[in-house]
C-alpha positions as CSV (number, residue, x, y, z in Angstrom):
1,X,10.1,39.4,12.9
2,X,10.7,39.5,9.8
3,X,11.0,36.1,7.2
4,X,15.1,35.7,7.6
5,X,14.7,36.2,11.2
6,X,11.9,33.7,11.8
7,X,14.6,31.3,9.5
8,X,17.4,31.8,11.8
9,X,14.6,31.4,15.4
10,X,13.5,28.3,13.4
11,X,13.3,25.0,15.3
12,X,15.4,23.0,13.2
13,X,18.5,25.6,12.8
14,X,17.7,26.5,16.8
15,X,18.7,22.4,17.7
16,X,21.3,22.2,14.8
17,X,23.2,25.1,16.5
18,X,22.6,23.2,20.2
19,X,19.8,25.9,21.4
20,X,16.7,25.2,23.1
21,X,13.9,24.3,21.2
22,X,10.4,25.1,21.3
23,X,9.8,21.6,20.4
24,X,11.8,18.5,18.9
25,X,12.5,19.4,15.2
26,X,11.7,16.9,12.0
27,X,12.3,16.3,9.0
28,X,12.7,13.1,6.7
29,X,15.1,11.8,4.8
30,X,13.8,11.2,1.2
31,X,10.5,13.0,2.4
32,X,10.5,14.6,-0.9
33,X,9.3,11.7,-3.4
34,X,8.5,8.4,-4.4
35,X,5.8,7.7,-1.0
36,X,3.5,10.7,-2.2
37,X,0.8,10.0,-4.6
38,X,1.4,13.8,-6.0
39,X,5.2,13.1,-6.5
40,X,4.3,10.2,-8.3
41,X,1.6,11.9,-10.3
42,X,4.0,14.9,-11.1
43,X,6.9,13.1,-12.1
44,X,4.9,10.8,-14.9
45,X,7.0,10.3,-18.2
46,X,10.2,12.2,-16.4
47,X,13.0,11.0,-16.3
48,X,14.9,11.2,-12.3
49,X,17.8,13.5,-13.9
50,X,15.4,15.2,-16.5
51,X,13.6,16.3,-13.3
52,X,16.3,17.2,-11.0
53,X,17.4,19.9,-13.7
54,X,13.7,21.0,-13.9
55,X,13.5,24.0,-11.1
56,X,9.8,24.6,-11.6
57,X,9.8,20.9,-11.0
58,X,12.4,21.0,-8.2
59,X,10.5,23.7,-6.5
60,X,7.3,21.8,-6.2
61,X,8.6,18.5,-5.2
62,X,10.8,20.1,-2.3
63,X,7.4,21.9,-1.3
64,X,5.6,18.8,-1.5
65,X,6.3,17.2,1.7
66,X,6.7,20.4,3.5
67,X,2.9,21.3,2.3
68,X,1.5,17.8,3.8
69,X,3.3,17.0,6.9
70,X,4.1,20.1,8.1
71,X,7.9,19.5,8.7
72,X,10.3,21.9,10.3
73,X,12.7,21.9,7.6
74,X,13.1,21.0,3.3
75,X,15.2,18.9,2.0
76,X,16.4,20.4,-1.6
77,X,14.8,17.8,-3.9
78,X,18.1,16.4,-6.2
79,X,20.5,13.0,-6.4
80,X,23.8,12.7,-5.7
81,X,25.0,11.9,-9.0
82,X,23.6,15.0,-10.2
83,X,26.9,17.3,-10.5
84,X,28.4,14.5,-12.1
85,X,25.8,15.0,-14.9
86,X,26.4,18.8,-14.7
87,X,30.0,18.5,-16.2
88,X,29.2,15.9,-18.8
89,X,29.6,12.3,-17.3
90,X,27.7,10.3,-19.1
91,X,25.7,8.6,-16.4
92,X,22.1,7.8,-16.1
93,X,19.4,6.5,-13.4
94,X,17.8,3.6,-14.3
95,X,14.8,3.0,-12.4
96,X,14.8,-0.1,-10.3
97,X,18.8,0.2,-10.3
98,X,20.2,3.7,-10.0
99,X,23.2,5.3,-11.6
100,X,24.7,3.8,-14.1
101,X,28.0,5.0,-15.6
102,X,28.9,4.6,-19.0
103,X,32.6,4.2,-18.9
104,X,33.8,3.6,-15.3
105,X,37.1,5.4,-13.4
106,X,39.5,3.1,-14.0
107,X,42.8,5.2,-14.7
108,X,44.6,8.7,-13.7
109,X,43.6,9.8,-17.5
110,X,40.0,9.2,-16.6
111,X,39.9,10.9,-13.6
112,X,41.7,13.9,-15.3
113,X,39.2,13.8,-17.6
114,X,36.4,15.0,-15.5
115,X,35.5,18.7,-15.7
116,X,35.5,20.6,-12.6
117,X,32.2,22.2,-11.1
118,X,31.9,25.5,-11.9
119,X,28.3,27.3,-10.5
120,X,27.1,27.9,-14.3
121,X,27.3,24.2,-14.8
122,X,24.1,24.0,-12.4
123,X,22.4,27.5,-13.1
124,X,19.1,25.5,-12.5
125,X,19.6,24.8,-8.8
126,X,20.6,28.6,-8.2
127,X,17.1,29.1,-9.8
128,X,15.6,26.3,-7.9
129,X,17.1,26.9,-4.4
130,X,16.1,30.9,-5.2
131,X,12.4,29.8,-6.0
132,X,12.6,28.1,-2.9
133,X,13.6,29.8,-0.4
134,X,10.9,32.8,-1.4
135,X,8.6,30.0,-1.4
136,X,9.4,28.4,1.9
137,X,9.5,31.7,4.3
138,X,10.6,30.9,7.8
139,X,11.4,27.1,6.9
140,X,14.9,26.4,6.3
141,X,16.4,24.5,3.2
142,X,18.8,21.5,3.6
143,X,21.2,21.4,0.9
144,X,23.2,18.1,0.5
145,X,25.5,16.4,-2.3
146,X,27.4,12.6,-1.6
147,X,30.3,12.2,0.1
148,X,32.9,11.7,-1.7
149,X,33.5,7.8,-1.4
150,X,30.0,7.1,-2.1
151,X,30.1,9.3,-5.5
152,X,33.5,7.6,-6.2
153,X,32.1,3.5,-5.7
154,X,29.1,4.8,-8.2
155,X,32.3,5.9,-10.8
156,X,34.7,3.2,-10.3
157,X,31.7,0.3,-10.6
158,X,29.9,1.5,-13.0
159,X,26.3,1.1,-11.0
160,X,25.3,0.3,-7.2
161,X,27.2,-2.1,-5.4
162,X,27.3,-4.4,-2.6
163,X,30.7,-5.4,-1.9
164,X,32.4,-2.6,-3.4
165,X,35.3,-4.6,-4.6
166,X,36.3,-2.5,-7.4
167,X,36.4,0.9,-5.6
168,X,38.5,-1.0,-2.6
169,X,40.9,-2.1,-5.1
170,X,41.2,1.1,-6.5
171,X,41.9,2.8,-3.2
172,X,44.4,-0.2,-1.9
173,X,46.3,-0.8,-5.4
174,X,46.5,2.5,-6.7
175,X,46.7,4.9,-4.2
176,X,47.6,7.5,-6.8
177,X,44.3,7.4,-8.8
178,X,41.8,7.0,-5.5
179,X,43.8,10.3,-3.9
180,X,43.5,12.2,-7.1
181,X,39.2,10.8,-7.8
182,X,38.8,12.0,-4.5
183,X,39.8,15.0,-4.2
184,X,37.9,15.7,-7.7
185,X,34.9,14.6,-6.8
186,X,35.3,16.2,-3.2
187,X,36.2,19.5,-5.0
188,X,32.5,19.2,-7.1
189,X,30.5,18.1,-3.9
190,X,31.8,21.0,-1.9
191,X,31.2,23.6,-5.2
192,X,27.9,21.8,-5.4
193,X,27.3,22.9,-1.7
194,X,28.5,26.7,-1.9
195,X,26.4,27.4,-5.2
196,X,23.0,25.7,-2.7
197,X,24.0,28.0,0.0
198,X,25.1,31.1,-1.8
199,X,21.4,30.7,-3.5
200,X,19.7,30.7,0.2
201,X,20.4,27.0,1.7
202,X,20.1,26.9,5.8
203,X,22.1,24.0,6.5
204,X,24.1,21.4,4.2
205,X,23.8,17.7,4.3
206,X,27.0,15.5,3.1
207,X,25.4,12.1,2.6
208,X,27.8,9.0,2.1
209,X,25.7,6.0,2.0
210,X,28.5,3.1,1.4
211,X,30.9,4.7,4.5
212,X,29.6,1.8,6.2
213,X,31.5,-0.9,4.3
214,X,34.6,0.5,5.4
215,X,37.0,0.1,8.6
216,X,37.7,2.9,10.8
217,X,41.1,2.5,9.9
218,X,40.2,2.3,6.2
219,X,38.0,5.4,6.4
220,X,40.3,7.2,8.6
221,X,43.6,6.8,5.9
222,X,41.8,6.6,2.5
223,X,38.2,8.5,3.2
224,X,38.0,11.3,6.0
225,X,40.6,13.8,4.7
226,X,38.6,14.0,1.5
227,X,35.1,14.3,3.5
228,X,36.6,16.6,5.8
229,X,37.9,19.3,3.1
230,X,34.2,19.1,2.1
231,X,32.7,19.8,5.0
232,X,35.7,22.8,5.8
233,X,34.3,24.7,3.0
234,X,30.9,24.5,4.0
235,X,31.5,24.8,7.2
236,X,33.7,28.7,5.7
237,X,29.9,29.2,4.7
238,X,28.6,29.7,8.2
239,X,25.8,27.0,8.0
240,X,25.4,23.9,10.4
241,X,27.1,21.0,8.7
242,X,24.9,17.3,8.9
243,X,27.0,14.7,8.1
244,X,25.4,10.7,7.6
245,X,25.9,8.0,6.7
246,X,24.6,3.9,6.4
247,X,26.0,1.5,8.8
248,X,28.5,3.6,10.1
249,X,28.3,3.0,13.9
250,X,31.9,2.0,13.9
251,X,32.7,5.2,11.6
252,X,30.9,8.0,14.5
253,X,33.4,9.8,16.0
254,X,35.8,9.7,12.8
255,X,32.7,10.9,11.2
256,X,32.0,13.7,13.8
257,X,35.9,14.7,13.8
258,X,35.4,15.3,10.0
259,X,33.8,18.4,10.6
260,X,30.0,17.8,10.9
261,X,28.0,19.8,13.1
262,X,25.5,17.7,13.3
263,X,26.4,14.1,13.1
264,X,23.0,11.6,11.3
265,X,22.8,8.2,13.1
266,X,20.9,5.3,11.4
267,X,18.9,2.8,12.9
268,X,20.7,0.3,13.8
269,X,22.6,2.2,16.1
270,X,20.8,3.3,20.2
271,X,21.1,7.5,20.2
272,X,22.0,6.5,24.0
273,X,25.4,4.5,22.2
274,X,25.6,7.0,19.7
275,X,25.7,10.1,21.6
276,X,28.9,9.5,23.7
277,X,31.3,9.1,20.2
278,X,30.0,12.0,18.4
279,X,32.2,14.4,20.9
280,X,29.2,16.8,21.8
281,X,27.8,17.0,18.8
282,X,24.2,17.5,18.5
283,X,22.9,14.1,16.5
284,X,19.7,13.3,13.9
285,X,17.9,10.3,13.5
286,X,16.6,7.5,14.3
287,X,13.4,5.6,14.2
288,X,13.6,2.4,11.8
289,X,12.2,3.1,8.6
290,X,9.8,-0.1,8.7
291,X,8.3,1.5,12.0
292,X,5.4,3.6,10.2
293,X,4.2,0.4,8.9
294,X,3.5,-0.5,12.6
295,X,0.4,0.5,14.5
296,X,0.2,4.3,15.6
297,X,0.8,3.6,18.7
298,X,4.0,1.0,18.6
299,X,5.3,3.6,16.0
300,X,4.6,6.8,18.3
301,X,6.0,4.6,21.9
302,X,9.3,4.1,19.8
303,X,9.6,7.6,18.5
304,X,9.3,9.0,22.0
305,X,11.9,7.0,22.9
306,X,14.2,8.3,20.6
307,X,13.1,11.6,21.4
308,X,14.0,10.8,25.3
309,X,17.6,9.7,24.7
310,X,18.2,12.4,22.2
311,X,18.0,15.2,25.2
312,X,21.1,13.4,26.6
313,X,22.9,15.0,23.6
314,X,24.1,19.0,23.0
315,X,20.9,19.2,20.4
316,X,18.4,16.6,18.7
317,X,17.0,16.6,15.0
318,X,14.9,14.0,14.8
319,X,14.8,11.7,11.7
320,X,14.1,8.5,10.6
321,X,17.4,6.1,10.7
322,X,16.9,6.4,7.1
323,X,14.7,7.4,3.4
324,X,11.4,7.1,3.9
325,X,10.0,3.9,1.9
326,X,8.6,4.3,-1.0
327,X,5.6,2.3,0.2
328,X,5.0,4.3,3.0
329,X,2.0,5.5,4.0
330,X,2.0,9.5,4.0
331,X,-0.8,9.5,6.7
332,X,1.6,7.8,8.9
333,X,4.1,10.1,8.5
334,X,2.0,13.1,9.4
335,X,1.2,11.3,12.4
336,X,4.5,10.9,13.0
337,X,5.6,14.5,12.4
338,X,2.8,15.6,14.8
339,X,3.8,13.3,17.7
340,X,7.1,14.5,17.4
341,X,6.3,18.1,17.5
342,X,4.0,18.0,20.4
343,X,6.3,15.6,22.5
344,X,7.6,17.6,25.6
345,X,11.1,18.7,25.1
């Protein structure tokens, strides 16, 4: 077979598409970076943005993980802020904090006054994802940007956030200015998306880590619509659609309905809880993060189980619940990867 054709047979796009597998399929979350000593050693003296615009750079640290565990699929090394850059925010990462905005989304002016995406705003991922595709052979590429409320709490606070107070007053006092940041930012994640797959991405991931400190209600009115027009233009792409998110086990089957293919279930949510709300949807996760700090074999007991209850659903990726700690051990995780690969399916 030749290399596209051993991509499309591939485990990972196999289970994404609900087909039998030769075995479960892994990959992590966050796999590329900060837990491998020859991330850390790469990335010395450069900056998190400086290097995400770097495609030599890109190209090796996406390989990275792929290289030492032997995973069945790469996730495109990048942040989620990163388009935001493209067009001239003027946002940074700080370390220790992450992005920080300059002048935060306060008015309709402001929103207005972000450029839309355009694919020669981010000429250095269609060089990246290029490199790495020809680089990768038979294993696919996961493409992902943030979801739109997640990019939007980063804009209207100004920096991470816990309660999220100013993006909720935003979205409950002026309805006009969270509709129109939404669909600007949703606009430049689903760009972001089409220039990853038009450049040789398998699959798309739309990531929306604060979903989770909404109401279903809330996210259903003020958040899906945005997240679905996202995921309909990937989905016009012909690649299987992941969506995930943090927290979220109240937000599944709204987050399901959005359009994913392939709904991402964290850890504090059962797969055998999960699986019945995501509407036959194949599902990804979920071991606990902290669990490859435990003994092999508590680690490896608790991943089987996860693999078990994930053949109740239409297909299984498995992932952790999570990123992978920074502090984590990378032995562990090849252990882990192994396990999971040789597990009976």
């Amino acid at each position: 077979m030749t290399a596209r054709a051993d991509l499309h047979d591939s485990a990972f796009l196999r289970a994404a598409r609900g087909e039998s597998v030769p075995h479960t399929p892994v990959w992590f979350m966050r796999q590329a970076g900060r837990s491998l000593p020859e991330y850390l050693k790469i990335r010395e003296g450069i900056g998190m943005l400086e290097s995400c615009m770097d495609p030599d750079l890109v190209t090796e640290i996406t390989l990275q993980p792929v290289r030492r565990y032997g995973v069945d699929a790469a996730i495109f090394f990048s942040d989620i802020v990163l388009p935001l850059k493209a067009v001239g925010v003027d946002l940074d990462i700080k370390p220790g904090i992450g992005p920080v905005v300059a002048n935060p989304v306060r008015t309709l002016a402001d929103v207005e006054a972000i450029p839309d995406l355009t694919a020669e705003h981010v000429g250095f991922i269609t060089a990246a994802v290029t490199s790495l595709v020809s680089e990768l052979g038979g294993t696919p590429l996961i493409g992902f940007a943030g979801a739109p409320f997640t990019v939007a709490s980063y804009l209207v606070e100004g920096g991470p956030s816990k309660e999220h107070a100013k993006t909720k007053a935003m979205m409950f006092g002026a309805p006009d200015v969270w509709d129109a940041l939404m669909r600007k930012i949703g606009a430049i994640a689903a760009t972001y998306l089409e220039v990853q797959v038009a450049a040789g991405a398998s699959a798309v991931q739309l990531f929306d880590s604060w979903a989770g400190a909404l109401t279903p209600a809330d996210y259903a009115d003020f958040v899906m619509p945005h997240s679905a027009r996202v995921l309909e233009r990937a989905g016009a792409l012909g690649v299987p659609r992941i969506h995930f998110g943090v927290g979220t086990s109240n937000l599944l089957s709204l987050m399901g309905d959005a359009g994913a293919d392939v709904v991402g279930v964290d850890w504090r949510t059962p797969l055998a809880h999960a699986i019945p709300l995501v509407g036959g949807r194949v599902v990804q996760g979920n071991l606990d993060p902290t669990l490859v700090f435990a003994p092999t074999d508590v680690m490896t007991a608790r991943a089987a189980e996860v693999i078990e209850a994930g053949k109740a659903a239409k297909g299984h990726i498995f992932n952790l619940g999570h990123g992978v700690i920074p502090s984590t051990d990378p032995d562990q995780l090849k252990r882990l990867t192994e396990f999971v690969q040789s597990h009976p399916v």
